[in-house]
C-alpha positions in Angstrom: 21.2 12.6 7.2 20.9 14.4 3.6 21.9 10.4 2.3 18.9 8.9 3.9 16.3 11.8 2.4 18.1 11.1 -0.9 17.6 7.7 -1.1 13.7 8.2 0.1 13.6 10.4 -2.6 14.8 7.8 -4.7 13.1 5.1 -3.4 9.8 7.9 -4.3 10.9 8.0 -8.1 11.3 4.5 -8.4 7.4 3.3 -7.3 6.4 6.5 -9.2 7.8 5.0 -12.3 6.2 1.7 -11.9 2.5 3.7 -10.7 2.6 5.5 -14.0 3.6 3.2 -15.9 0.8 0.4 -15.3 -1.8 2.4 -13.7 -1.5 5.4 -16.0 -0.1 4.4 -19.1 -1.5 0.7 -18.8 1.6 -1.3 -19.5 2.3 0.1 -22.9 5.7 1.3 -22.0 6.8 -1.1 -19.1 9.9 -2.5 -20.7 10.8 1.5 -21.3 9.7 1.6 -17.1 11.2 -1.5 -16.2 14.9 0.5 -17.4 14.3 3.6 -15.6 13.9 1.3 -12.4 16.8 -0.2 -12.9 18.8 2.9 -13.8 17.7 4.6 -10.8 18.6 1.2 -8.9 21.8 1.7 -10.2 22.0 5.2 -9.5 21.2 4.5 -6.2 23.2 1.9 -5.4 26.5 4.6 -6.5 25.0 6.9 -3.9 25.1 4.3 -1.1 28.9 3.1 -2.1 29.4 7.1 -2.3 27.7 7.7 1.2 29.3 4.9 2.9 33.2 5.9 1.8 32.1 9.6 2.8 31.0 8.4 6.4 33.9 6.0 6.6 36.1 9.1 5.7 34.4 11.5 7.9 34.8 8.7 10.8 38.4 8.5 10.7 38.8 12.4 10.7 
């Protein structure tokens, strides 16, 4: 269950990126925004592959 509220929380950071960045900042930095989304894409595509060898582990235990 903790995999699921971390990858809420990451799905939180990621739309919180983009809000700031065009509603707050008003563009200016949206290429700087536009990497952050995809390193947190990133980072949460490692904590999926990490979560689904855990559970596969965990399973066969």
């Amino acid at each position: 269950m903790k995999y699921v509220f971390n990858m809420y929380y990451l799905m939180i950071a990621i739309v919180a990126v983009v809000l700031v960045s065009e509603f707050l900042l008003k563009g200016v930095y949206s290429a700087i925004a536009s990497w952050l989304v995809v390193a947190l894409f990133f980072f949460g595509t490692l904590m999926f592959i990490n979560a689904k060898f855990y559970l596969k582990k965990s399973d066969s235990n």
